[in-house]
C-alpha positions in Angstrom: 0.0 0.0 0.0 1.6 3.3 -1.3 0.6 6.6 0.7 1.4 9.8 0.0 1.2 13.8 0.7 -0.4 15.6 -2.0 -0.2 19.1 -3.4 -3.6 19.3 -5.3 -6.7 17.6 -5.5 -6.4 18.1 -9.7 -3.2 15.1 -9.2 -5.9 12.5 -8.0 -6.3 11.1 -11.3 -2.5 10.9 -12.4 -1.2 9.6 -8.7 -4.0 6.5 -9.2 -2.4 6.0 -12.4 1.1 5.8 -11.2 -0.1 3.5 -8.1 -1.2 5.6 -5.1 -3.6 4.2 -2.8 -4.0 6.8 -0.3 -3.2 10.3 0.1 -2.6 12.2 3.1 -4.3 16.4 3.4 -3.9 18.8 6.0 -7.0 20.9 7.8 -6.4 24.3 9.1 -4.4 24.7 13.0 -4.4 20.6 13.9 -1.9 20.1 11.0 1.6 20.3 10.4 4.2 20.4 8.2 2.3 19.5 5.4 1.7 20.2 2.1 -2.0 21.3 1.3 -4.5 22.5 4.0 -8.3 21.6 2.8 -11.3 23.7 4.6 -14.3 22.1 6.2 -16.8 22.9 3.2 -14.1 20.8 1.0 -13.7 18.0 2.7 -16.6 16.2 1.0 -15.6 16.9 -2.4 -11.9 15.5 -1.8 -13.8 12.3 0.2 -16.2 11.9 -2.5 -13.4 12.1 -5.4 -11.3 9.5 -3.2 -13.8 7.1 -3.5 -14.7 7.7 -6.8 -11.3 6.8 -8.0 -10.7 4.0 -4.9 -8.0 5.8 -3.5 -7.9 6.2 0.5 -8.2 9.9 2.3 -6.2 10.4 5.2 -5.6 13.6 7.5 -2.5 15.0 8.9 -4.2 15.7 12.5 -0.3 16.1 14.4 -0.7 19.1 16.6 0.3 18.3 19.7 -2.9 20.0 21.6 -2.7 21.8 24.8 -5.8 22.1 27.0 -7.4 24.9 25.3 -7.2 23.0 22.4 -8.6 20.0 23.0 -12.7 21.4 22.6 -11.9 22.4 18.9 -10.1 19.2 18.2 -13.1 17.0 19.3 -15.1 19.1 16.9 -12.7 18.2 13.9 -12.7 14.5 15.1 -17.0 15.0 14.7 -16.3 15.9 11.1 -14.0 13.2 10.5 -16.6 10.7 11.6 -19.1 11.9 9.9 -17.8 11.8 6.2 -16.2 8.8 7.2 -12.1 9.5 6.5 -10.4 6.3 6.1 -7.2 7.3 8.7 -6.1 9.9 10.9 -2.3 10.4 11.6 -2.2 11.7 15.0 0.9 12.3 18.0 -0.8 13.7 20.9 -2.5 10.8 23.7 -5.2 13.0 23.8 -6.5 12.5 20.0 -6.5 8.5 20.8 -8.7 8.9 24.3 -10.9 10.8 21.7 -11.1 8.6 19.6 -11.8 5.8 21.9 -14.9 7.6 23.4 -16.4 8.4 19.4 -15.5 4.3 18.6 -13.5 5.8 15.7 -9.7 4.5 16.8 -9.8 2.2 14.1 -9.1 5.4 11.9 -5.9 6.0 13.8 -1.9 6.2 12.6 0.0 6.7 15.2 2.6 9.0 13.8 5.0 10.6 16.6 7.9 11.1 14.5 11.0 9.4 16.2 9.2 7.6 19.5 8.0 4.2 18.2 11.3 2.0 18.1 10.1 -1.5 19.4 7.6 -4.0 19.0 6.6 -3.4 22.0 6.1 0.1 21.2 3.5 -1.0 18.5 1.5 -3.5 19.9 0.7 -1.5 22.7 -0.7 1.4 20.3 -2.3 -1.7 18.7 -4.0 -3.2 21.7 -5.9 0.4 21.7 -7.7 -0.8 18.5 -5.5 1.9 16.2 -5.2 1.0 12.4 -1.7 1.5 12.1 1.8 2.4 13.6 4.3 4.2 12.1 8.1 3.8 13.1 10.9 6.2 13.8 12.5 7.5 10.8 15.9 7.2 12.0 16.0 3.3 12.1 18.2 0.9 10.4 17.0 -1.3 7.9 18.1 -4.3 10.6 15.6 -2.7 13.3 12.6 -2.2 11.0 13.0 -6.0 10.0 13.3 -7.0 13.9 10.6 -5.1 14.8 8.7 -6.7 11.6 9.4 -10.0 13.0 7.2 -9.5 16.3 4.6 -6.7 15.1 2.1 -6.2 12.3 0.3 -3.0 10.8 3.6 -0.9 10.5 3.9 2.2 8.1 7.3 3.2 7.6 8.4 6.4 5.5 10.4 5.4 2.2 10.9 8.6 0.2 10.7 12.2 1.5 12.3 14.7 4.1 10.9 14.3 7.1 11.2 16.1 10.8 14.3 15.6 12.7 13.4 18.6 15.3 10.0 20.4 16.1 10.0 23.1 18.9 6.7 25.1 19.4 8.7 28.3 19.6 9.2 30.7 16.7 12.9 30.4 16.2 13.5 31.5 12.9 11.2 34.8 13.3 13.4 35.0 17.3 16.6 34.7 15.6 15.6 37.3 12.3 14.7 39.7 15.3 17.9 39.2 16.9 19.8 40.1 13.9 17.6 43.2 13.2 16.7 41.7 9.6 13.0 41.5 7.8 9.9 39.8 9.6 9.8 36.3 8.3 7.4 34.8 5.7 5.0 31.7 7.2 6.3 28.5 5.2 8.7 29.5 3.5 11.7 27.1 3.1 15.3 28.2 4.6 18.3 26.1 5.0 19.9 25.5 8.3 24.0 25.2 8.1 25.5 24.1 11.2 29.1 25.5 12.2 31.0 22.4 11.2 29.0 20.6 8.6 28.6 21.6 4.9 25.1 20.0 5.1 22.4 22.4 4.8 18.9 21.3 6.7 15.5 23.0 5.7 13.7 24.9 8.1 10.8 26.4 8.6 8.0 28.4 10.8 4.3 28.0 10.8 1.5 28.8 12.9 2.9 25.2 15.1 6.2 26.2 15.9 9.2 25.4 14.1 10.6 22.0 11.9 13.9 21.4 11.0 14.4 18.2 8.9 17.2 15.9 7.3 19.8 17.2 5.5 18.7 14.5 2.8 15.3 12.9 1.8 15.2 8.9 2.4 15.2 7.0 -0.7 14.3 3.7 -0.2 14.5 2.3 -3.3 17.1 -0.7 -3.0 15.3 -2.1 0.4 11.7 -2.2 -1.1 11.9 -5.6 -1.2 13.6 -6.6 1.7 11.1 -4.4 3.7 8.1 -6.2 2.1 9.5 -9.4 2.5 9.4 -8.6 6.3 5.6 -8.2 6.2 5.4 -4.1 5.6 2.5 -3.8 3.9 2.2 0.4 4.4 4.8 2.5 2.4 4.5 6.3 2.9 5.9 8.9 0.2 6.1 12.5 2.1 6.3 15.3 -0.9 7.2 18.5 1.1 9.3 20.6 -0.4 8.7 18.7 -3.7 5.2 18.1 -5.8 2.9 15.6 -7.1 5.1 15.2 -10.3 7.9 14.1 -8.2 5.5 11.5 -6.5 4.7 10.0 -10.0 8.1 9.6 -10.5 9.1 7.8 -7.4 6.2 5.7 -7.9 6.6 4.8 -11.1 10.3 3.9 -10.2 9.1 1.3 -7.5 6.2 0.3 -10.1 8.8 -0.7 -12.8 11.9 -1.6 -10.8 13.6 1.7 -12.0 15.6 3.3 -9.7 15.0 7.2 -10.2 18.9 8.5 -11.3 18.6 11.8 -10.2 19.0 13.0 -6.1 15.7 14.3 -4.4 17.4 17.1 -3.3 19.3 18.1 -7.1 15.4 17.4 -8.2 14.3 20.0 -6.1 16.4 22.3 -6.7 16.7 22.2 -10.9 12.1 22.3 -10.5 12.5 25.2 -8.7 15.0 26.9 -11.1 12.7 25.9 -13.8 9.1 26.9 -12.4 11.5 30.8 -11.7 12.5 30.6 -15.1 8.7 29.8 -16.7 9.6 26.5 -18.0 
């Protein structure tokens, strides 16, 4: 099962061709870092086109919710229910206990970024009656397989950037004030260089806080088929700071056995230089 971010509801059609069965939105404040926010009146149409073209719609739902929060959360957790969304990827304890009192954890994907690293880890999530783990990014091949061996139902992320820090703090808008520069613009991409590595990290500031990620996307092209092997059965593309063409691509390159010979990151960069340009 292939998942994946999306940019635009117009890519439905093309990413079913290339092998998508799921795609993942955002809604406005419970979301983050990701890469197209969809309003309450809209939700329908993007659940209704899902099913029209058998394709899965899941929801980014990752805020980590203080108390205040909480009220308005339930609310979007009503909605959910009631067009019936196939999964919600969630972090925060308080979405499952939710959940639980709507009978709706079977829509859950337990998502917290780099906190599930054992079986044990999952199949407690799993006891809960969640659909769905999904494992720290940071693992090795060897510890995705041994975790594999004693737990089922695990998502792991195969191509895509994804968050090696989160801090609700502005830090890039705190540090632009130190330094007397201009007022930061929500979303947009900057590259973090540390003192003694050439690598640069992208970073950015929304309304949550502030995400740094991995110098380099995962590519998991070579260990598709020792991962499936192992059982994995949920395979998750995440397109920020990329676009639905470059989801094609990747899954026509697992589709065909094709490995894509071009870096994520020198992708990236030559679309961008291209969409300036008007190509």
């Amino acid at each position: 099962m292939y998942i994946s971010t999306i940019h635009s509801l117009e890519s439905l059609e093309k990413l079913k061709e290339a092998g998508i069965d799921a795609v993942i939105i955002g809604v406005q404040y419970y979301s983050i870092r990701h890469c197209i926010e969809v309003d309450k009146t809209n939700l329908q149409v993007w659940k209704d086109k899902c099913k029209e073209l058998n394709i899965k719609l899941y929801v980014n739902f990752l805020r980590m919710c203080s108390e205040k929060e909480i009220e308005k959360a339930k609310e979007w957790m009503q909605i959910f229910k009631d067009i019936n969304i196939d999964g919600i990827y969630y972090a925060d304890e308080g979405i499952l206990y939710i959940a639980q009192e709507m009978n709706i954890q079977n829509k859950l994907i337990y998502q917290p970024e780099t906190l599930v690293t054992s079986s044990m880890d999952v199949n407690f999530y799993l006891e809960q009656g969640i659909q769905a783990v999904s494992l720290a990014h940071e693992m090795s091949l060897d510890e995705i397989m041994m975790i594999a061996q004693a737990a089922d139902h695990l998502e792991v992320l195969v191509n895509g950037y994804f968050s090696i820090m989160y801090s609700r703090r502005p830090l890039i808008s705190n540090y632009l004030d130190a330094i007397n520069s201009n007022s930061i613009k929500e979303n947009k991409r900057y590259d973090l260089i540390e003192k003694t590595r050439d690598e640069r990290m992208p970073i950015y500031e929304d309304h949550a806080g502030t995400h740094i990620f991995s110098a380099n996307p995962i590519s998991s092209f070579e260990q598709m088929d020792s991962l499936k092997e192992a059982g994995i059965k949920r395979f998750r593309i995440d397109s920020i700071f990329f676009d639905d063409v470059y989801t094609i691509q990747v899954l026509n390159a697992y589709k065909t056995k094709t490995n894509l010979n071009i870096g994520c990151d020198r992708w990236y960069h030559e679309t961008t230089i291209k969409k300036k340009e008007g190509q």
